[in-house]
C-alpha positions in Angstrom: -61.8 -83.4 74.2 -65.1 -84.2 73.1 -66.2 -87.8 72.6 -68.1 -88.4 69.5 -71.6 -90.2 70.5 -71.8 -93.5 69.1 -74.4 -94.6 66.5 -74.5 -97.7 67.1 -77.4 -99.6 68.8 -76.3 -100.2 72.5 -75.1 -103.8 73.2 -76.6 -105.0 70.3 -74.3 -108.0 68.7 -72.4 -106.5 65.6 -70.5 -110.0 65.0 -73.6 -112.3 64.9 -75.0 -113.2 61.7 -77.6 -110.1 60.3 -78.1 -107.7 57.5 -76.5 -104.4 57.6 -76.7 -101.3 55.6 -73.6 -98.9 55.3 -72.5 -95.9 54.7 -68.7 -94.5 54.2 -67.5 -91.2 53.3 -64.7 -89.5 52.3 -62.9 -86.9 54.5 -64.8 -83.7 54.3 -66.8 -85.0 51.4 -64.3 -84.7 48.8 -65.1 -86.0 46.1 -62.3 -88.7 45.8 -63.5 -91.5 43.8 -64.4 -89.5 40.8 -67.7 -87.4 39.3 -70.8 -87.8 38.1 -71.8 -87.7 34.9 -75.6 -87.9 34.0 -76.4 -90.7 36.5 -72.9 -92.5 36.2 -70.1 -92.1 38.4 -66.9 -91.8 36.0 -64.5 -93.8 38.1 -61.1 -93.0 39.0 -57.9 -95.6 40.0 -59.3 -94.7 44.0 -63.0 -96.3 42.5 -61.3 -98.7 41.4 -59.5 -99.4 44.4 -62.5 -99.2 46.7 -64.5 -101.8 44.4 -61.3 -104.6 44.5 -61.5 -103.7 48.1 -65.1 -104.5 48.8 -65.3 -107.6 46.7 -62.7 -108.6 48.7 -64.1 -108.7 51.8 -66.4 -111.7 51.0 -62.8 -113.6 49.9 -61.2 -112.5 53.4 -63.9 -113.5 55.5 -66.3 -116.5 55.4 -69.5 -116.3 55.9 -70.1 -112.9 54.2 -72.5 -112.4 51.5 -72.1 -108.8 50.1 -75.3 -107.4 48.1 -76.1 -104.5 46.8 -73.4 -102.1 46.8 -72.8 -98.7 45.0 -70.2 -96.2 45.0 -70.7 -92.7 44.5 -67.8 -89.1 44.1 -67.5 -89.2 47.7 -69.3 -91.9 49.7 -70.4 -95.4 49.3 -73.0 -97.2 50.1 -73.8 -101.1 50.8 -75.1 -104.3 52.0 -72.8 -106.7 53.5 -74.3 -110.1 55.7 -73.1 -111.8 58.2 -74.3 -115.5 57.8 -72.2 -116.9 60.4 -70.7 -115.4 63.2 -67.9 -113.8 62.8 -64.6 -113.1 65.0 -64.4 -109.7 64.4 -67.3 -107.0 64.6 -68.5 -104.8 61.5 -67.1 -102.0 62.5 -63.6 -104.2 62.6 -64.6 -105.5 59.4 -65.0 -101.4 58.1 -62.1 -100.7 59.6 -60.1 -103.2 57.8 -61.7 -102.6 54.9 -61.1 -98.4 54.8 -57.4 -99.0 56.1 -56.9 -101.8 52.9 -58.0 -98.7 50.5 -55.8 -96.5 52.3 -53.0 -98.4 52.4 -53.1 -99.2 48.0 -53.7 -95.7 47.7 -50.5 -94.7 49.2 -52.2 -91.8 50.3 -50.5 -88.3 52.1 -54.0 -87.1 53.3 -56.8 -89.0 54.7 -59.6 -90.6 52.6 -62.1 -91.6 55.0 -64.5 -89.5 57.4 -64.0 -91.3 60.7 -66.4 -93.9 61.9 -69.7 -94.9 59.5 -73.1 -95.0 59.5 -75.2 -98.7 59.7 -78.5 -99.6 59.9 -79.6 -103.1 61.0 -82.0 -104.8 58.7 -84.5 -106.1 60.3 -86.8 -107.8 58.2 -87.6 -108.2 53.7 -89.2 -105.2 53.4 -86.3 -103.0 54.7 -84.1 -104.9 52.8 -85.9 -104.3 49.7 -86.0 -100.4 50.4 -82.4 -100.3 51.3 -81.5 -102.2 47.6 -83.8 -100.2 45.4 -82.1 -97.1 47.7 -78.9 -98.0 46.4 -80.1 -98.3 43.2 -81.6 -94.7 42.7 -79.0 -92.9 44.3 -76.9 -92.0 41.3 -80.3 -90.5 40.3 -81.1 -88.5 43.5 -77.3 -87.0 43.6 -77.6 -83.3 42.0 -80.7 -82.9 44.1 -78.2 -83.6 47.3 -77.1 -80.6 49.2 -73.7 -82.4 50.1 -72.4 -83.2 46.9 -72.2 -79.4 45.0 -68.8 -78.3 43.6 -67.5 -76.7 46.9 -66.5 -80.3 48.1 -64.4 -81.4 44.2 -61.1 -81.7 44.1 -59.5 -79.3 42.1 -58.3 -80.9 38.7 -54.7 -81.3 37.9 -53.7 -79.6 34.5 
């Protein structure tokens, strides 16, 4: 079986205090946590569940400071900071996180694409991009290859 290549930055300390950006989607991009209308996301109970979920992580764990943070029909994006080191890494920290949404939503079928995308911030100026990013994404979505009505769910009648 083939091994998926890692995305992460090779022995670089996950659980040390930094700035990450991240992404998380749902399995094969459905589009699970409701749809877009205009440049709003109209939020279902699995929305809802995702944003109790995320808030919660800066409860669970000390010394994390989340910022911006948006969530979209079939992915999320945010910020989360590690101020202090931490016992766990951030991909610990995602996976507790994905599994806590899971587990509410008493789900048959998988929500989450494996894995995640991060970046490391590095310094202000990325920082700033990555926020104003956020931001503007429920603008850029119809212009987002990914996200056209092959991947909705089909609505119950």
């Amino acid at each position: 079986m083939l091994k998926r290549k890692s995305m992460r930055l090779p022995h670089y300390p996950y659980h040390h205090p930094g700035a990450y950006f991240v992404t998380l989607v749902t399995h094969c991009r459905q589009h699970l946590f409701g749809e877009m209308q205009n440049e709003n996301l109209l939020a279902n109970h699995l929305a809802d569940a995702v944003n109790r979920h995320w808030q919660a992580l800066a409860l669970r764990f000390p010394g994390i400071q989340l910022d911006e943070f948006i969530i979209m029909p079939n992915h999320l994006h945010g910020i989360i900071s590690l101020t202090q080191s931490q016992s766990c890494s951030l991909s610990t920290l995602m996976a507790l996180f994905k599994g806590s949404v899971s587990k509410e939503a008493n789900r048959l079928h998988t929500i989450w694409q494996r894995g995640f995308y991060d970046r490391v911030i590095r310094n202000q100026d990325e920082l700033d991009n990555i926020r104003t990013y956020i931001r503007n994404n429920p603008r850029q979505w119809h212009l987002d290859r990914l996200n056209h009505d092959e991947y909705r769910l089909p609505r119950r009648g």
